[in-house]
C-alpha positions in Angstrom: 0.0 0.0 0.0 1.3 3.8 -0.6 1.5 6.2 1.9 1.5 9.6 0.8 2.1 12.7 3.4 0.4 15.8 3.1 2.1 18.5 5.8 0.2 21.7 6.7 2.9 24.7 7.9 2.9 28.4 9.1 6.1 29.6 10.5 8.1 26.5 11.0 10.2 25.8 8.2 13.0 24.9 10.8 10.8 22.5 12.3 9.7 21.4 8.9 12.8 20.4 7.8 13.4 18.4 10.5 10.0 16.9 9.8 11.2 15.8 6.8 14.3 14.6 8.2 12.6 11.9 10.1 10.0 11.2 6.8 13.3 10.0 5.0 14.0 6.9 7.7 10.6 5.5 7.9 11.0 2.1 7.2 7.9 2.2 4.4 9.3 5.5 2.7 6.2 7.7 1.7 5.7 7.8 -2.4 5.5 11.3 -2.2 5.4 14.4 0.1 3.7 17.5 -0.4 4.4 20.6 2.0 1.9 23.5 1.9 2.9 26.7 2.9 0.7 30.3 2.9 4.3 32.1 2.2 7.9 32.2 1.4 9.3 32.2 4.5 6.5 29.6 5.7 8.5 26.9 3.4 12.1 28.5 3.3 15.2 26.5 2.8 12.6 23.5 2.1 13.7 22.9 -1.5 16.9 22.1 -0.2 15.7 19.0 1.6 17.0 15.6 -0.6 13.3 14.3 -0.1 12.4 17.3 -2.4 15.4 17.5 -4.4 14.8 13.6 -5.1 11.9 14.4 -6.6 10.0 12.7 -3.7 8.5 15.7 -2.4 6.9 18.8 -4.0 6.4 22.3 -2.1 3.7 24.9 -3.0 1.7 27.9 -1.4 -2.1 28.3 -0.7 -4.1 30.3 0.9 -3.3 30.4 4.7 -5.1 28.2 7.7 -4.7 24.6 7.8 -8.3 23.3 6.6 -7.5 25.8 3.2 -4.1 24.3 3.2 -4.6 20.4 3.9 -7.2 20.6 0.9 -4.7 22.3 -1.4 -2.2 19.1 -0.2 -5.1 16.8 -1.1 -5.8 18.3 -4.7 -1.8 18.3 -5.4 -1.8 14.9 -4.6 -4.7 13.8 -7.4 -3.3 13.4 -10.8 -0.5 11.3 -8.6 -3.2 9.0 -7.3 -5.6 9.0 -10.3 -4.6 5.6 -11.5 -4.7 3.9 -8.1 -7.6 2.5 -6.6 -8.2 4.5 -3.3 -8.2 0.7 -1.6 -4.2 0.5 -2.6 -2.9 3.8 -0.8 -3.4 6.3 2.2 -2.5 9.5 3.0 -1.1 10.8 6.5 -1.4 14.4 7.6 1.0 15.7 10.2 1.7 18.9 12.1 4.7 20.2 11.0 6.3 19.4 15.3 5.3 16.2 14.9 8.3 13.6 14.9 7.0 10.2 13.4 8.5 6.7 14.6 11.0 4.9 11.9 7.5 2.6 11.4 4.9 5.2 11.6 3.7 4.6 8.0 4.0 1.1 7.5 1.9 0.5 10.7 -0.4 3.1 9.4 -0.7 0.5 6.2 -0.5 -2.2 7.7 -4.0 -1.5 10.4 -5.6 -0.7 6.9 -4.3 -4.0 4.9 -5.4 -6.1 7.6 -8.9 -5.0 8.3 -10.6 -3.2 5.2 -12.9 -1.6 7.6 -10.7 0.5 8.7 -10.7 4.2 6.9 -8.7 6.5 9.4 -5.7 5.4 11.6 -4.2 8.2 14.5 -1.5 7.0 16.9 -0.2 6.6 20.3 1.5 10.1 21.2 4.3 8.8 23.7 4.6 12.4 24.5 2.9 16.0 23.9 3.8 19.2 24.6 0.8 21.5 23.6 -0.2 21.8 27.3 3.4 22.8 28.5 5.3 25.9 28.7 8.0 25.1 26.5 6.9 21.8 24.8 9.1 18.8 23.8 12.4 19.4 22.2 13.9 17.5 19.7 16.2 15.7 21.8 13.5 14.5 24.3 11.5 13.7 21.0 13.9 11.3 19.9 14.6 9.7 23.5 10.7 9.3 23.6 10.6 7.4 20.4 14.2 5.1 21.3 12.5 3.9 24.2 15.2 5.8 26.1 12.9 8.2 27.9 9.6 6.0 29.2 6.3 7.7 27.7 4.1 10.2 29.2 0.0 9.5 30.0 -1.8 9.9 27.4 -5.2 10.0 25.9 -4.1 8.3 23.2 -2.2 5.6 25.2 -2.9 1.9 24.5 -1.7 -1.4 24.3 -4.6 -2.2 21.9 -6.0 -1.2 18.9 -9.8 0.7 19.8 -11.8 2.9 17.6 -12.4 6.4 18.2 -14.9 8.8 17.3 -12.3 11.5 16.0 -8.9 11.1 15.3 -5.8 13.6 16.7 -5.1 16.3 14.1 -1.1 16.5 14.4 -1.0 12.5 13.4 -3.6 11.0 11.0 -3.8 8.9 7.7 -6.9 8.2 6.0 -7.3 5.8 3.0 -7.6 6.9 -0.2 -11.3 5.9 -0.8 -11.9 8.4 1.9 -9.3 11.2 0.3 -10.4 10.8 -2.9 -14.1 11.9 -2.0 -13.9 14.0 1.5 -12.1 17.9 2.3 -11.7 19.8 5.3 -14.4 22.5 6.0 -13.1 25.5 5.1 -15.5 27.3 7.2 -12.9 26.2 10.3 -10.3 28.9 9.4 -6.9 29.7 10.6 -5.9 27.1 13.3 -8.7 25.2 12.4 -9.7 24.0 15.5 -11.6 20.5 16.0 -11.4 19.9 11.3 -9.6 16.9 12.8 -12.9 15.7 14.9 -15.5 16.5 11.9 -13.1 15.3 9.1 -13.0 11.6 11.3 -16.7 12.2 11.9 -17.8 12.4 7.8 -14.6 9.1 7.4 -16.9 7.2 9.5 -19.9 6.5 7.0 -16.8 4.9 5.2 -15.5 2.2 7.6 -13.8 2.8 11.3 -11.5 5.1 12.4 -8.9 3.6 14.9 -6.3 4.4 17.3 -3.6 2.0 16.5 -1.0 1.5 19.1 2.5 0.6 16.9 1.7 4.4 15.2 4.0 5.7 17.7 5.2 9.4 18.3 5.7 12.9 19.9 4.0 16.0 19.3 6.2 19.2 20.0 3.5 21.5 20.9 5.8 24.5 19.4 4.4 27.5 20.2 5.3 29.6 17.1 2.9 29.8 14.0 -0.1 29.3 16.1 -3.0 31.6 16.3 -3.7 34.3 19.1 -5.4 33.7 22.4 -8.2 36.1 21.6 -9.1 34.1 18.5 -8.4 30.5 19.3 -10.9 31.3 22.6 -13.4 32.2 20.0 -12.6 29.0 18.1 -13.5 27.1 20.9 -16.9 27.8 21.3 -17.7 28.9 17.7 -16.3 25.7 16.3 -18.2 23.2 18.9 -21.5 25.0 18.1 -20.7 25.0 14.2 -20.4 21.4 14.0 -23.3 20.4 16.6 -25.6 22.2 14.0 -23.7 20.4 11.0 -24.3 17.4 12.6 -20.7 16.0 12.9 -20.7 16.5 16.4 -23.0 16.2 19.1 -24.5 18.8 21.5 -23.4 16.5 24.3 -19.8 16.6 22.9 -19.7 19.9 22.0 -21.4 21.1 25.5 -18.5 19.4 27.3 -15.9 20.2 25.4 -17.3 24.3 25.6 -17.3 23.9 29.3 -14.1 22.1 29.7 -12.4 24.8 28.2 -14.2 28.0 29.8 -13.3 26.3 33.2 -9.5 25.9 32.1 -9.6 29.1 30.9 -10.9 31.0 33.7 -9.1 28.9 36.6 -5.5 30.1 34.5 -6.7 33.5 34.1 -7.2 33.9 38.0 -4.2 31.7 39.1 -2.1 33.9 36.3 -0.8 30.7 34.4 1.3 31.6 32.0 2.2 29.0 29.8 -0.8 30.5 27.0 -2.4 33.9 26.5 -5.8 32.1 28.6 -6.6 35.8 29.3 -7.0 36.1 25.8 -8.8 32.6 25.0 -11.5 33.7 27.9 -12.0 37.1 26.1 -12.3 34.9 22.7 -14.4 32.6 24.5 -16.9 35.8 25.8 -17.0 37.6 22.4 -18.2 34.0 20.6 -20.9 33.8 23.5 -21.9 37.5 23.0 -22.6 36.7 19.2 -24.4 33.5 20.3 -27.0 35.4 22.0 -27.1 37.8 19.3 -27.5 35.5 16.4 -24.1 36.7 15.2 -22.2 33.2 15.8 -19.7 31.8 12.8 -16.1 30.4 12.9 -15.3 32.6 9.9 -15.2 35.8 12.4 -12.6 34.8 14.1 -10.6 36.6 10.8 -12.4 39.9 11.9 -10.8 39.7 15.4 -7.6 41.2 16.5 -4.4 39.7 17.2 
């Protein structure tokens, strides 16, 4: 089977490259990469990479935010999969700070050879640093993935393959039957918070989606590129809401996951955490209530808010 890599970046061509370091010595070497970038700087020093220079990986510019971005990596990637039947490849989407296991991909291919219900595939995060101050470095990374450092708790950690009902964002693959036919929602803009949840959601009318525990890895959590405090609090309740009424997630989710995160927010506001802007994400979360009431509500005005 095929694995193909579509990766997503804004602001991290450092960590990009090393991205694609880490591509190169998987032990099932992807057929072809394709790196999206909203801007020059977003993919600098890129084409210098021997994956692209090979020939293996292409590198172009879209429009920014990662739902916008991911389907421009999905469209680059047809005329390469038009004569293969979307049963005999898969493609993975990572965050540009994640750092894959030599074996990522050929587990990835292997969950999907094995049982032909399966449509999605996310993996066991040994470590993730999008709730710390400084994330994961690189070293840690790769002493998480040797074995030499023992993994963290995690959500996503399993000795057994289970399904989900969404898959994590910054580690995915999807079979082509699914890539072919599905995009991300473009009405999720910028950091595109929860397209991983309601792009699993629309996969599952296709087959399962699965975590599968031998797709091991670490997730930075770098701070740089992402989106400000004021509008990823907006995101958080507009984006819930949006996909309740859509239909890809339920109220019951989407009311938990809205509460979760106003609690979070205001406990680090008042204890004066400072690992993220939650001031910020609270006054996002308070603007997206305010248009709620007033009938105002859409993810798409997060672009109207400022920095």
């Amino acid at each position: 089977m095929k694995a193909f890599v579509v990766i997503a970046t804004k602001g991290r061509a450092k960590e990009t490259y090393v991205l694609l370091d880490y591509l190169e010595r998987q032990t099932e070497k992807p057929a072809h990469v394709v790196l999206v970038g909203s801007e020059a700087k977003d993919v600098e020093g890129l084409e210098a990479h021997p994956l692209v220079t090979s020939g293996q990986g292409s590198i172009l510019l879209s429009r920014a935010g990662l739902t916008i971005q991911r389907n421009a990596g999905l469209d680059a990637l047809a005329p390469l999969v038009a004569d293969l039947p979307g049963s005999e490849w898969f493609v993975t989407f990572y965050d540009d700070d994640f750092r894959p296991a030599p074996n990522w991909l050929e587990s990835a291919g292997k969950a999907m050879l094995l049982d032909r219900q399966i449509m999605g595939v996310t993996g066991n995060v040994l470590a993730d640093g999008v709730n710390s101050e400084f994330g994961v470095s690189e070293a840690d990374a790769a002493a998480y993935i040797s074995g030499q450092k023992p993994a963290e708790n995690h959500w996503s950690s399993s000795s057994k393959q289970k399904d989900l009902s969404g898959l994590y964002g910054c580690n995915m693959a999807y079979l082509g039957t699914v890539a072919t036919t599905l995009r991300f929602d473009e009405n999720l803009p910028m950091y595109g918070w929860q397209e991983d949840f309601d792009y699993s959601s629309r996969t599952r009318q296709y087959g399962r989606v699965v975590l599968e525990p031998s797709c091991r890895g670490v997730h930075l959590g770098v701070s740089s590129g992402r989106t400000s405090g004021v509008r990823f609090g907006y995101s958080q309740i507009a984006n819930p809401i949006f996909l309740a009424r859509k239909g890809t997630m339920t109220w019951r989710t989407a009311a938990k996951l809205m509460s979760k995160n106003l609690l979070a927010n205001i406990a680090k506001t008042l204890f004066m955490v400072r690992i993220k802007d939650f001031p910020g994400r609270l006054r996002g979360n308070f603007r997206a209530f305010s248009d709620l009431i007033t009938g105002k509500l859409n993810p798409l005005h997060v672009l109207d808010l400022k920095q």
